[in-house]
C-alpha positions as CSV (number, residue, x, y, z in Angstrom):
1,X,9.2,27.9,-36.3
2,X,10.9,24.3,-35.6
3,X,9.5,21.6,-33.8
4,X,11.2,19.9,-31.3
5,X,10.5,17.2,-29.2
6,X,9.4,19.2,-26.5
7,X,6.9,20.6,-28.7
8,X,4.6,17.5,-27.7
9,X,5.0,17.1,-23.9
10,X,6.1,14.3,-22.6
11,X,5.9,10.9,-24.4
12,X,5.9,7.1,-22.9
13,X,9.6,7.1,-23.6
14,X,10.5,9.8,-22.0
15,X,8.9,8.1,-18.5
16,X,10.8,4.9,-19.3
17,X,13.8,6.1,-19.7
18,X,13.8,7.9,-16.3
19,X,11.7,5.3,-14.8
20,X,13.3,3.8,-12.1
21,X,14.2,-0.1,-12.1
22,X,13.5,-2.8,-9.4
23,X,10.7,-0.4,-8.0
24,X,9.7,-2.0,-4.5
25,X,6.5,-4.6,-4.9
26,X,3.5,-4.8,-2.6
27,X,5.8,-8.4,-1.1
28,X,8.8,-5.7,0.0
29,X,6.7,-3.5,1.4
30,X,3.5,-5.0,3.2
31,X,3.3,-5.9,6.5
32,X,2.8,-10.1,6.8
33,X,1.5,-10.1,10.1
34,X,-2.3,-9.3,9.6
35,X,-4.7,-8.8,12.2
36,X,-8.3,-10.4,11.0
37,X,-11.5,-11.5,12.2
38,X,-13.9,-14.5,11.1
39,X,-17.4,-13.9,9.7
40,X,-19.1,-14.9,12.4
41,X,-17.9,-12.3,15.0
42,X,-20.6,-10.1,16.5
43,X,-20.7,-6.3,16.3
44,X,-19.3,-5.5,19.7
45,X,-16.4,-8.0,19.2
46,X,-15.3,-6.6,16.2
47,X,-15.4,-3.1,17.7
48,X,-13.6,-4.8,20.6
49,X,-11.4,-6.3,18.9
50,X,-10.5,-3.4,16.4
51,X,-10.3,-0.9,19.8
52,X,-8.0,-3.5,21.5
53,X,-5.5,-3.6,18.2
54,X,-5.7,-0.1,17.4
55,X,-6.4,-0.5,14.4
56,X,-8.7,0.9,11.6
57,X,-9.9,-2.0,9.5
58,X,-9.4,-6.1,9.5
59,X,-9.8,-8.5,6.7
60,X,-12.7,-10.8,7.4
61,X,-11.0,-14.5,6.7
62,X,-12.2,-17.9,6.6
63,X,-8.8,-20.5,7.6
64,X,-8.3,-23.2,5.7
65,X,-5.5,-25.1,7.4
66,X,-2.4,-22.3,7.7
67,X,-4.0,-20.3,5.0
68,X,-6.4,-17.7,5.3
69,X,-9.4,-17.1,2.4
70,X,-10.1,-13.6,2.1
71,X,-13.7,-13.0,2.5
72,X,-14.3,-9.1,3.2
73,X,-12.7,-6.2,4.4
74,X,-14.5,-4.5,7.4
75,X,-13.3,-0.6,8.7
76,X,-13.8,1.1,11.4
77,X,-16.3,3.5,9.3
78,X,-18.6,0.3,8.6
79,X,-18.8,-0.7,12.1
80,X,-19.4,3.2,13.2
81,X,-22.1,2.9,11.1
82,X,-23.4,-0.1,12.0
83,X,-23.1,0.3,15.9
84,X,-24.9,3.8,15.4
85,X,-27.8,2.4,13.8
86,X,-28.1,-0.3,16.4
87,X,-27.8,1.9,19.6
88,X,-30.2,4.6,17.6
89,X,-32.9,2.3,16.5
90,X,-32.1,-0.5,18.8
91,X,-31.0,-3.8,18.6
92,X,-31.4,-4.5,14.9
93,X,-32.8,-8.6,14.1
94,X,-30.7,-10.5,12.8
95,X,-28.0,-9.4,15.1
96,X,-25.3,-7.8,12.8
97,X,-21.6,-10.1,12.3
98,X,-18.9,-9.6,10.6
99,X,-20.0,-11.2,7.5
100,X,-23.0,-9.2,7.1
101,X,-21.5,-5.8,7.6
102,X,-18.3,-6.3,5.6
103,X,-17.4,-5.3,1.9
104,X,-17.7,-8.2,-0.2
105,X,-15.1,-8.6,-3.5
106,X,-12.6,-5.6,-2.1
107,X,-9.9,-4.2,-4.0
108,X,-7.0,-6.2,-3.4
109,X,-3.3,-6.6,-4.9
110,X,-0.7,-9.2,-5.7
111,X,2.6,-9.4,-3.7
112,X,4.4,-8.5,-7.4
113,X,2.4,-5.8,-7.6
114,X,4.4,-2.5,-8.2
115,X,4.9,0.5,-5.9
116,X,3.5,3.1,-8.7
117,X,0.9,0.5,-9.1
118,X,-0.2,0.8,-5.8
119,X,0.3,4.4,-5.6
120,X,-2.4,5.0,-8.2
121,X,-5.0,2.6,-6.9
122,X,-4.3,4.3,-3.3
123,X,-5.2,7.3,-4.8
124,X,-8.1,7.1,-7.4
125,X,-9.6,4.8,-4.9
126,X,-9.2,7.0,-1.8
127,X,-8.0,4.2,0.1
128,X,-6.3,3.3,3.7
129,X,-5.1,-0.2,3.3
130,X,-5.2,-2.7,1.0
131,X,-5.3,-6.6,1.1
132,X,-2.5,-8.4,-1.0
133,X,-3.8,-12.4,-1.8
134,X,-2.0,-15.0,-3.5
135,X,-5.1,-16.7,-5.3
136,X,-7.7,-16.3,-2.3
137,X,-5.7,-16.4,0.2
138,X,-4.8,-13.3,2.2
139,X,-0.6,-12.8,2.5
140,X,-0.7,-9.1,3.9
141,X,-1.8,-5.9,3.7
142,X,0.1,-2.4,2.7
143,X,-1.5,0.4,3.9
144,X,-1.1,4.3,2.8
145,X,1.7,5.2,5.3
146,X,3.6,2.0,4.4
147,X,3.6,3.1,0.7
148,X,4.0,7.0,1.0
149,X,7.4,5.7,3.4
150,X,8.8,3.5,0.8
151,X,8.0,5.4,-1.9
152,X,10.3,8.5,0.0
153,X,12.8,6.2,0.8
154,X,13.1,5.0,-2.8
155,X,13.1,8.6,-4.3
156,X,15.9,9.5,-2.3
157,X,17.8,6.1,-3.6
158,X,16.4,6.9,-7.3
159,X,17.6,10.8,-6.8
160,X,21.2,9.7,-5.6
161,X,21.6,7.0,-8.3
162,X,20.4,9.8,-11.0
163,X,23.0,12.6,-9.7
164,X,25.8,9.9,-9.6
165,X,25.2,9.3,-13.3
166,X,24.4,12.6,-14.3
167,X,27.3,14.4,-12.8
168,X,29.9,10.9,-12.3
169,X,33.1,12.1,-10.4
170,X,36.2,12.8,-12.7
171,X,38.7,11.3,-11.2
172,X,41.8,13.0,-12.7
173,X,40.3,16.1,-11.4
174,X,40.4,14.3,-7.7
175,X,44.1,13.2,-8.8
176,X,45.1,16.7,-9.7
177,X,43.4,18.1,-6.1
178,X,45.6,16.2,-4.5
179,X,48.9,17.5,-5.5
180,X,47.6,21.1,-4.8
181,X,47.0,20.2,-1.4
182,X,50.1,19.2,0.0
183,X,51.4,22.6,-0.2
């Protein structure tokens, strides 16, 4: 029995050489507009504010000029959590802020980093959003939905640029139609 190279599975080469260049980075695809509290919001503000927004988490900053220092990330699940155990055993002492209910040292990106990058730590992480910092400073966020619709869009690029070069249009053949069809 021969071996061949399919014998194996695939190997590293086989994914680079089908790998797709200039992949989108976290920079192309994040939003830059980031809604985000300070630390020393209350409880009910933050639920306030999240509820006003609509939306389901906020980085928890600290500015520094135009900059913003990423301190935390807070979700809606922590302040669920939080709010429950207030109204449930009362008012808890000290009362709770920001900064003591949010999730110190989260899982953050760079702007360069790449779109299968972000794929796998969306996935193994079981994330929603996550924060993209420059140093310590916050520049965005990508969430899940931004990713799975860039990742889309860029298939269908990756899939048409593949077929073109796979199946390249002979031209003499389009030369030839052409004199059949003046008949």
């Amino acid at each position: 029995m021969s071996s061949t190279k399919y014998d194996k599975g695939p190997v590293a080469s086989d994914t680079a050489a089908s790998h797709p260049e200039n992949a989108p980075s976290a920079k192309d695809i994040m939003k830059r507009h980031v809604r985000t509290v300070e630390a020393d919001m209350d409880l009910n503000d933050v639920v306030a504010f999240l509820l006003k927004h609509q939306v389901s988490n906020a980085p928890v900053v600290r500015h520094e000029g135009t900059n913003q220092v990423l301190l935390g990330f807070l979700s809606e699940g922590d302040c669920l959590e939080h709010l429950a155990n207030s109204v449930f055993y009362g008012n808890p002492s000290p009362p709770q802020t920001a900064g003591t209910m949010m999730k110190r040292h989260p899982i953050c990106v760079g702007p360069d980093q790449d779109l299968f990058s972000l794929a796998s730590i969306f996935i193994s992480h079981g994330l929603r959003h996550l924060p993209v910092v420059e140093g310590d400073y916050l520049v965005g966020i990508v969430s899940r939905r931004d990713l799975l619709r860039s990742l889309d869009s860029y298939l269908g690029q990756w899939t048409e640029k593949r077929d073109r070069e796979r199946f390249p249009v002979d031209v003499r053949e389009l030369v030839n139609i052409r004199f059949f069809s003046k008949g």
